[in-house]
C-alpha positions as a printed Julia matrix, in Angstrom:
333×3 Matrix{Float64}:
 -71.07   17.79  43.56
 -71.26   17.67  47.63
 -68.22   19.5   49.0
 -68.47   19.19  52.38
 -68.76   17.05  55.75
 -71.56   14.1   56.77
 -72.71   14.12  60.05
 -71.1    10.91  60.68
 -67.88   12.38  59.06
 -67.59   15.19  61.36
 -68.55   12.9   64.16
 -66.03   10.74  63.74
 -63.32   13.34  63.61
 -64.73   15.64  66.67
 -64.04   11.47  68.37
 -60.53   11.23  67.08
 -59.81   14.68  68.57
 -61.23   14.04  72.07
 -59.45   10.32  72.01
 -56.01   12.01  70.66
 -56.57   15.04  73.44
 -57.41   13.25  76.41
 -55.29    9.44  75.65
 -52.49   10.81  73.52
 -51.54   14.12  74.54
 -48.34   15.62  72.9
 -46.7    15.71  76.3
 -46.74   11.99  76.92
 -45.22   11.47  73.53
 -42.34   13.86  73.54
 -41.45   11.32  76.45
 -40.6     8.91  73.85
 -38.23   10.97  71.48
 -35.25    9.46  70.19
 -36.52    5.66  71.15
 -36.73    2.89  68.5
 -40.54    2.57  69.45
 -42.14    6.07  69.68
 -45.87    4.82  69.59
 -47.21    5.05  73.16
 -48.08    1.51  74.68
 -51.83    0.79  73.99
 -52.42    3.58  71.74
 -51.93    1.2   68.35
 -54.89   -0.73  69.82
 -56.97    2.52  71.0
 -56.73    3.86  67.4
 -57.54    0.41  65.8
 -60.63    0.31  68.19
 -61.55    3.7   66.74
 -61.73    2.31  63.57
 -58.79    4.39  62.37
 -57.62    1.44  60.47
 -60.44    0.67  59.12
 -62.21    3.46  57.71
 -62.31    2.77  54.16
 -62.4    -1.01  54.64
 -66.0    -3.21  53.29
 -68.22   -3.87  56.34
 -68.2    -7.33  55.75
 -64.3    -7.4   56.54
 -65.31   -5.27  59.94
 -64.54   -1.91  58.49
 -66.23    1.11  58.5
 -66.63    1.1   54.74
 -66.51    5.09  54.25
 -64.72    7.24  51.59
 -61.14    9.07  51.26
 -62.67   12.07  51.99
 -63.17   10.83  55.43
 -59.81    8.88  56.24
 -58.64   12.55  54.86
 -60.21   14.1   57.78
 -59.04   11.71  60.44
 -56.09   11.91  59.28
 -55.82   15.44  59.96
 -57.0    15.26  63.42
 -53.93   12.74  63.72
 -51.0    15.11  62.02
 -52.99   18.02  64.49
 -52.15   15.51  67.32
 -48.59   14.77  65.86
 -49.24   10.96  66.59
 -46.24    9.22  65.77
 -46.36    5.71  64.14
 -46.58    3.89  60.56
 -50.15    5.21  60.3
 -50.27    5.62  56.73
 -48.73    2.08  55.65
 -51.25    0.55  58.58
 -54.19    2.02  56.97
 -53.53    1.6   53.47
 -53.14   -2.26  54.08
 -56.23   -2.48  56.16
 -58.06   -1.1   53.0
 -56.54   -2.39  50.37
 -54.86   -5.49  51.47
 -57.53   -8.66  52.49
 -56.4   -12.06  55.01
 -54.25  -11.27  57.42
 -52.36   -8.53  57.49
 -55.58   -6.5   57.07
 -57.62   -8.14  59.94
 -54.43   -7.87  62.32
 -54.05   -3.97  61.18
 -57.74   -3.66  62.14
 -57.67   -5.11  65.33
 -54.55   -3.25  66.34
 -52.22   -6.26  66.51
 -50.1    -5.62  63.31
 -47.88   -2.01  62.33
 -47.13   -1.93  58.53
 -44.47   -0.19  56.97
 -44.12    1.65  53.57
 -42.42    2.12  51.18
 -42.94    3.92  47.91
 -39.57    3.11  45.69
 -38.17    1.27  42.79
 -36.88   -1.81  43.86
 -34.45   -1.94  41.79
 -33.34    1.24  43.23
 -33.22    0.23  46.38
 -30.91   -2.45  45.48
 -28.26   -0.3   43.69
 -25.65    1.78  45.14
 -24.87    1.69  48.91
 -27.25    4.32  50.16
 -30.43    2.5   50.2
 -34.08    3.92  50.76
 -34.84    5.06  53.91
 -38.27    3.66  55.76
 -40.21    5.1   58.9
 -40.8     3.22  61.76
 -39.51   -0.05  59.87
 -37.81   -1.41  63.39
 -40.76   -1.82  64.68
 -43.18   -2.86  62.36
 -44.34   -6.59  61.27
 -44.8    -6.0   57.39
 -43.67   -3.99  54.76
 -44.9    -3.09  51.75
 -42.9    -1.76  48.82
 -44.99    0.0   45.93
 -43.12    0.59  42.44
 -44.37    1.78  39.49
 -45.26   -1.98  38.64
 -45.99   -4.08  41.42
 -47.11   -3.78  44.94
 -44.92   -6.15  47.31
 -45.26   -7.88  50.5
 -42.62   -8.62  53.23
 -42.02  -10.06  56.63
 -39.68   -7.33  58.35
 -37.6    -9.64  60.2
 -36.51  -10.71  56.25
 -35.16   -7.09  55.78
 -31.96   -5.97  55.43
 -31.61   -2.44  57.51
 -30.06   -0.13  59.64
 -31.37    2.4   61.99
 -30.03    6.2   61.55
 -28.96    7.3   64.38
 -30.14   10.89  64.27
 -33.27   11.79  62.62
 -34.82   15.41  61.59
 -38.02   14.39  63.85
 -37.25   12.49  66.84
 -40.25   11.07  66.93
 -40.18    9.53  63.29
 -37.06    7.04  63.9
 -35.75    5.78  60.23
 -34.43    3.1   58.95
 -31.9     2.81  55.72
 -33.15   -0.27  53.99
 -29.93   -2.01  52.66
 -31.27   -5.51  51.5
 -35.09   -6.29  49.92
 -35.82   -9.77  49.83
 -38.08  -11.32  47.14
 -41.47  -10.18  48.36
 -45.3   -11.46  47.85
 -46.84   -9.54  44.63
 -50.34   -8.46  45.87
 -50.81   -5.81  43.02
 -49.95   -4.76  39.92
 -49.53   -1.17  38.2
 -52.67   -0.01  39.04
 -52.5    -0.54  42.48
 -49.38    0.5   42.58
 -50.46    3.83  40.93
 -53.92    3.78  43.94
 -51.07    2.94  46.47
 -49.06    5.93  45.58
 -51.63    8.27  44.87
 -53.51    7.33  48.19
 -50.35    7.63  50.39
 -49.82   11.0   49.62
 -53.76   11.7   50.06
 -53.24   10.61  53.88
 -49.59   12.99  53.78
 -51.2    15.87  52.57
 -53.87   15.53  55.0
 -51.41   15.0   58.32
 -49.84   17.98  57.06
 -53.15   19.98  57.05
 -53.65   19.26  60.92
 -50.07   19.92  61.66
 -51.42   23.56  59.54
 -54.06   23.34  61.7
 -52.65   23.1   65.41
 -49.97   25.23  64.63
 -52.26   28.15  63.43
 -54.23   27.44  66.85
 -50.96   27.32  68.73
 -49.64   30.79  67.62
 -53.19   32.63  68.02
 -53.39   31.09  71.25
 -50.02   32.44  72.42
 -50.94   36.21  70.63
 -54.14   36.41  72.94
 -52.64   35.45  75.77
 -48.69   37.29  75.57
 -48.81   41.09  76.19
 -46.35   43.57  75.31
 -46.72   47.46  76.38
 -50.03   46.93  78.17
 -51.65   44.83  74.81
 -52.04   41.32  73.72
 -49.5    41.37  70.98
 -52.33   39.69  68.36
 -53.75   43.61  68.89
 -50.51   44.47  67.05
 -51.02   44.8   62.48
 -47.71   42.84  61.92
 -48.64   40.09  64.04
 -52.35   39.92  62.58
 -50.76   39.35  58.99
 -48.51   36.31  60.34
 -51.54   35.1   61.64
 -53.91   36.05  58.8
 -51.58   34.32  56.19
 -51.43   31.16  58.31
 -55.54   31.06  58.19
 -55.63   30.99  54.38
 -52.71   28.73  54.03
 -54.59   26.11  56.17
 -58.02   27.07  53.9
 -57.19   26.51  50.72
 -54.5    23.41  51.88
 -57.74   21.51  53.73
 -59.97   23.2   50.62
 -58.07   21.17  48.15
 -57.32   18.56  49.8
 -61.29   18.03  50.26
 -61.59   18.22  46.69
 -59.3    15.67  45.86
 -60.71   13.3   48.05
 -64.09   13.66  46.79
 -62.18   13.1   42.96
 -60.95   10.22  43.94
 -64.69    8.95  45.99
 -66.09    8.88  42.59
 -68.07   12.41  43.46
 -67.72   14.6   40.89
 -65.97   14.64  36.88
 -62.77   16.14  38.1
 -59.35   14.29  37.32
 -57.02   13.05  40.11
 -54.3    13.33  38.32
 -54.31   17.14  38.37
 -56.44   17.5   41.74
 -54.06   15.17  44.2
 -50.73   16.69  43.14
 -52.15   20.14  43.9
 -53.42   18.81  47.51
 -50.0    17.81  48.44
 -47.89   20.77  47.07
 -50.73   23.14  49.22
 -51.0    20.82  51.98
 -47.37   20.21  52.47
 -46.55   24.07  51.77
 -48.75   25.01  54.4
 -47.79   22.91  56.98
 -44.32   23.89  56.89
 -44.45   27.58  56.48
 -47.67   27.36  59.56
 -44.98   25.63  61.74
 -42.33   28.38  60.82
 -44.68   31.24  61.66
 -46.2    29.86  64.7
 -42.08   29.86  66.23
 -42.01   33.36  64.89
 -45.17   34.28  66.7
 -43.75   32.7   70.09
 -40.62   35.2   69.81
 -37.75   33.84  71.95
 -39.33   30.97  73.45
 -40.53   29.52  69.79
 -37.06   27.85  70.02
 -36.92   26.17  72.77
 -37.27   22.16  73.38
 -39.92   22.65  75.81
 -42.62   23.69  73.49
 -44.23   21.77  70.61
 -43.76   23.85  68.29
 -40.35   23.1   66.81
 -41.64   19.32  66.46
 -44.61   20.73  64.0
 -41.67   22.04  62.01
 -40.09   19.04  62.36
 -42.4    16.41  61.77
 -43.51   18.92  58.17
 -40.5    18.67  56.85
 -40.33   14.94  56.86
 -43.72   14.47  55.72
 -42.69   16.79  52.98
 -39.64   14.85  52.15
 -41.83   11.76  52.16
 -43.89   12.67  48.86
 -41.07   13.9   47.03
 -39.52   17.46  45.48
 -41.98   20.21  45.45
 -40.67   21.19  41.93
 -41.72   17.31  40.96
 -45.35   18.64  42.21
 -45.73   21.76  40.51
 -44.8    19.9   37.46
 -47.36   17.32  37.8
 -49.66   19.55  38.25
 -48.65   21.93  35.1
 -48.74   18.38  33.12
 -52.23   17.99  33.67
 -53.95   21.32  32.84
């Protein structure tokens, strides 16, 4: 079994990096916080030139026609670049879904929504699901454990929260689904769900990532009696810990992907669950430890790094209960 990068793979996520660092830099975003429509102007149809929507789509549709292992690593160059946006509904219908909606997600004209749910939960009670990015998005999908569904937004019932943990991840509480286009049945349904947290796990491994970069940054470049404080032991731990949490998190993620590419006898079932309990894990506790790192000024507005923490936790929220994880994973050993 190959467990590793193509050149083409690492080439195309040493492009996404120089696109998101010199197009889409953090600063520019936090502009947007708090708005309806985070996502920068242009920068839908920058990433859809990129081919970030297309990466796993056939050639013959105008896609790139590469593996999860490789929307897994673009992916984490976007989570390192917090991007904000419904990137992993857009590029799950570009691959999965054909007419349409796929070509306009490729081209950068369409945003698409998801939402993984029971439908019929979502229609009982009077605290419905709650939807990134919904506002401004053309379609929405809705994956059960049956069917995969299909809807115009402007046919959705919903209602924007007013305060959100991440400011730049507006939501929307869906109150209403209307009858929606089948375009699957359980097994996509299973391929959507298992795939969406594939592309979680791996924005939480960038978010790992830049966070672990942020903090050693700061630890060369702070001094405290007459040293960099990264000289100091406790401070090398914090940092040390944060290496191996974004190591084995990108480690298994890897692996996962290259289950599900067909590339070796492993089962997904086991491998995927374990990818997003590490990946998720280590994008959190990264975020926490690079604020601890930056002392006092760790908590203030002006830099990044409280909207790393931020932007982990809802990711984390988004594939579900840790516990729910860990037992997956004990279920399939």
């Amino acid at each position: 079994m190959h467990f590793g990068l193509s050149e083409d793979e690492e080439a195309f996520a040493e492009a996404i990096r120089r696109l998101c660092e010199e197009q889409l830099p953090i600063d520019a975003m936090t502009e947007r916080e708090g708005a309806d429509d985070v996502v920068m102007p242009g920068s839908w149809t920058l990433l859809a030139d990129a081919g970030v929507f297309g990466i796993r789509a056939p050639r013959r549709d105008g896609g790139l026609e590469l593996g999860t292992l490789a929307a897994a690593v673009v992916f984490e160059e976007l989570g390192r670049a917090l991007l904000p946006g419904p990137l992993i509904g857009t590029e799950l219908a570009a691959s999965l879904l054909g007419g349409p909606v796929s070509l306009g997600a490729r081209e950068g004209r369409r945003r698409v929504a998801l939402l993984v749910v029971s439908k019929e939960a979502a229609r009982s009670g009077a605290r419905g699901p709650l939807v990134e990015h919904l506002g401004v998005c053309d379609s929405l999908v809705v994956v059960d454990g049956e069917t995969v569904g299909l809807m115009e937004v402007s046919e959705v019932g919903a209602e924007r929260i007013a305060r959100t943990v991440d400011p730049l991840t507006p939501l929307w509480r869906v109150e209403e689904l209307p009858p929606s286009e089948v375009v699957g049945g359980p097994a996509e349904a299973r391929r959507w769900q298992v795939e969406s947290a594939v592309l979680a796990a791996s924005l939480c491994v960038g978010i790992a990532a830049a966070s672990l970069e942020m903090a050693v940054g700061y630890a060369k470049q702070r001094h405290q009696f007459g040293r960099p404080i990264g000289s100091f032991q406790a401070l090398k731990h914090i940092c040390a810990d944060m290496l191996v949490r974004v190591e084995e998190a990108r480690c298994a993620l890897w692996y996962a992907c290259a289950a599900l590419d067909g590339q070796g006898p492993e089962d997904p079932a086991l491998l995927v669950p374990a990818a997003v309990l590490l990946g998720t894990r280590a994008a959190e506790a990264n975020a926490r430890d690079c604020i601890q790192v930056h002392g006092g000024i760790g908590f203030t507005w002006e830099l990044p790094a409280h909207l790393y923490l931020k932007r982990a936790r809802t990711l984390s929220c988004s594939v579900g209960p840790r516990a729910a994880l860990a037992e997956a994973v004990a279920a399939a050993l």
